[in-house]
MISE-219352 format. One line per 8 residues: number of its first residue (from 1); their letters; for each residue x, y, z of C-alpha. Coordinates in Angstrom, 3 decimals, padded with zeros to 6 digits. Layout:
NUM	A	X Y Z  ...
END
This chain:
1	XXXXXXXX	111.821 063.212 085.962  109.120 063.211 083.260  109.022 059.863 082.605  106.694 059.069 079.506  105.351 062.782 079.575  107.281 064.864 076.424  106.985 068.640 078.608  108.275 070.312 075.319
9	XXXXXXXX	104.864 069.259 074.174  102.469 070.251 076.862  103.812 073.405 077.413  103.308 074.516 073.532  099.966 072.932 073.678  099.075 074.660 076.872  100.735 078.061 075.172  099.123 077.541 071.925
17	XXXXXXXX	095.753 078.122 073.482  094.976 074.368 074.845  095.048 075.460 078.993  093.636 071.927 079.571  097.160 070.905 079.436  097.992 072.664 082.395  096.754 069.748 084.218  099.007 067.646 082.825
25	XXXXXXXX	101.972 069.735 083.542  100.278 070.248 087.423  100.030 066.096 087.792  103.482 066.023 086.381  105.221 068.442 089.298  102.414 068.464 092.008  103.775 065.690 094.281  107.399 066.144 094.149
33	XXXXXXXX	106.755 070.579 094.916  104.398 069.256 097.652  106.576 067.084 099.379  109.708 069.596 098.914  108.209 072.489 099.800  106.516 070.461 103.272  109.571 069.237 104.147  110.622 073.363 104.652
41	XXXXXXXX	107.647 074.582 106.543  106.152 073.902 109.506  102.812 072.686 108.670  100.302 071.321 105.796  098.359 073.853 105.232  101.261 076.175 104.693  103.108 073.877 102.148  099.266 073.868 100.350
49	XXXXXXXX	099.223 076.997 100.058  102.583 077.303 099.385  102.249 074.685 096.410  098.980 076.348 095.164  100.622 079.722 094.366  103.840 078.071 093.132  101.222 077.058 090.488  099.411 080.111 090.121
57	XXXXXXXX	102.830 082.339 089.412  103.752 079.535 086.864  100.282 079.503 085.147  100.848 083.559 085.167  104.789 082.894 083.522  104.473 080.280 081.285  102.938 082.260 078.130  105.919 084.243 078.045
65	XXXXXXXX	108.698 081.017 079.145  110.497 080.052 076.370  111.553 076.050 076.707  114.553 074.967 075.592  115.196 071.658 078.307  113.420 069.931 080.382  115.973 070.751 083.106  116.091 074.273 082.275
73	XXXXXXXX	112.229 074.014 083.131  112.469 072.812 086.328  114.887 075.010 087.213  112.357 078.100 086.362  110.017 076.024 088.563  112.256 075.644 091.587  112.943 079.110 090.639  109.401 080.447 091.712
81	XXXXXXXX	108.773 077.655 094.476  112.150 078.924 096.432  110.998 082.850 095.527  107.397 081.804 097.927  108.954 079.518 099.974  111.397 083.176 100.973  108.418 084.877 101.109  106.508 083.082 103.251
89	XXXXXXXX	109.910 082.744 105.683  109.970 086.747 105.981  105.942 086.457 106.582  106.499 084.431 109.195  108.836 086.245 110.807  106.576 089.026 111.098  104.209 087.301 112.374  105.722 085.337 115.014
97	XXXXXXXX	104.257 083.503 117.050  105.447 082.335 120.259  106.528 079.173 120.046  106.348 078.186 123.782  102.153 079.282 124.243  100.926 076.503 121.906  097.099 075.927 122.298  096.108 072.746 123.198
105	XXXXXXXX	093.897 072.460 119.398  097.370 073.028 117.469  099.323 070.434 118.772  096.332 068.022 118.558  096.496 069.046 115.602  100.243 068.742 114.305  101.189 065.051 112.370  102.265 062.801 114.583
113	XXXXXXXX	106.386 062.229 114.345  108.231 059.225 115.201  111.637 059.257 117.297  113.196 058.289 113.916  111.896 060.967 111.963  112.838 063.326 114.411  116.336 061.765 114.383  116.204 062.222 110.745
121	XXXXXXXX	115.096 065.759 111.115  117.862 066.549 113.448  120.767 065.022 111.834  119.963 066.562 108.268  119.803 070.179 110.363  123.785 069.372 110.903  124.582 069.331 107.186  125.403 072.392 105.279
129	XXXXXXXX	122.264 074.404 103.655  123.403 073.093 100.246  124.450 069.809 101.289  121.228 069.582 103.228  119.066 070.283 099.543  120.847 067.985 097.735  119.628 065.062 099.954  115.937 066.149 100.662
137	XXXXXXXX	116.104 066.996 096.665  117.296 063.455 096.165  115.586 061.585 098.858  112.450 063.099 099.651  111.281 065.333 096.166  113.355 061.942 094.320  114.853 064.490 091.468  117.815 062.341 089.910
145	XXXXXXXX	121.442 063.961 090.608  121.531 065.513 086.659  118.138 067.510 087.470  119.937 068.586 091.038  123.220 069.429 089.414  120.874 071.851 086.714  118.685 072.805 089.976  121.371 074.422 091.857
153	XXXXXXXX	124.249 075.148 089.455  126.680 072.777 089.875  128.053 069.599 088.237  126.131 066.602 088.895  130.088 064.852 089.419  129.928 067.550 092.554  126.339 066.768 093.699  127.143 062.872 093.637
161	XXXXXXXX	130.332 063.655 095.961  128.433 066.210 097.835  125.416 063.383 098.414  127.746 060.418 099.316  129.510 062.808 102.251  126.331 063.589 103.397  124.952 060.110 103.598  128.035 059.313 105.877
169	XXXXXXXX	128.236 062.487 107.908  123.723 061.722 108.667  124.841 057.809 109.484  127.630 058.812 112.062  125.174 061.417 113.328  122.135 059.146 113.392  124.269 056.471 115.050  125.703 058.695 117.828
177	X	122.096 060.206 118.314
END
């Protein structure tokens, strides 16, 4: 997932009093948290905001993180992003909103969906919660099945299996839809 970018290396410059290279560790996760945390809420502005204090907490943490792997990294990271994303799921709740008494200005508003992606939406909503994270992890956020396996716990033989039943179960669903 880092590509050319040693993360070892930015974070002990950025720790060792060089906070420029926070920028560098922000363009290195900003895209793939963005699009992974959008794909859970309901609307731009909340994954921004989302997103933004994902960053701010790990700005906060990472003079006292202690890196040992890259994966053990991300998993700190995924760490804080599913911490707001649960927060802002209670908030909402809380709030609530009445779905049905939309005002004309917010669905105007909303991104325009296609029948497919709607399909798409609908058929990952059958898989299993964990299932369901390994694919949008994969797919959508495009972590590689050893940063999934260290993500969520489990062995990336499991995650593989887990992804290839998934891919069938979403292809019988998508075809029957």
């Amino acid at each position: 997932m880092t590509g050319n970018v040693d993360l070892q290396t930015l974070l002990t410059a950025q720790k060792t009093g060089q906070p420029e290279q926070f920028r560098a560790i922000y363009d290195l996760l900003v895209d793939k948290l963005y699009t992974y945390v959008q794909y859970r809420v309901n609307t731009r502005e909340a994954a921004t905001d989302i997103v933004q204090d994902v960053f701010i907490d790990l700005h906060s943490a990472l003079p006292t993180f202690t890196y040992t792997t890259d994966a053990q990294f991300y998993s700190f990271v995924f760490l804080i992003t599913k911490r707001k994303l649960a927060k802002h799921y209670n908030e909402s709740k809380v709030k609530q909103i009445s779905e049905t008494v939309l005002e004309e200005d917010t669905i105007a508003a909303a991104p325009p969906q296609t029948e497919e992606e709607d399909a798409v939406k609908r058929a990952l909503q059958t898989l299993e919660p964990e299932t369901r994270e390994i694919v949008v992890l994969h797919h959508w956020s495009r972590y590689t099945f050893p940063e999934i396996a260290s993500l969520l716990d489990m062995t990336e033989s499991a995650v593989r299996v887990r992804h290839h039943r998934a891919l069938k179960t979403l292809a019988a669903t998508l075809t029957s839809l």
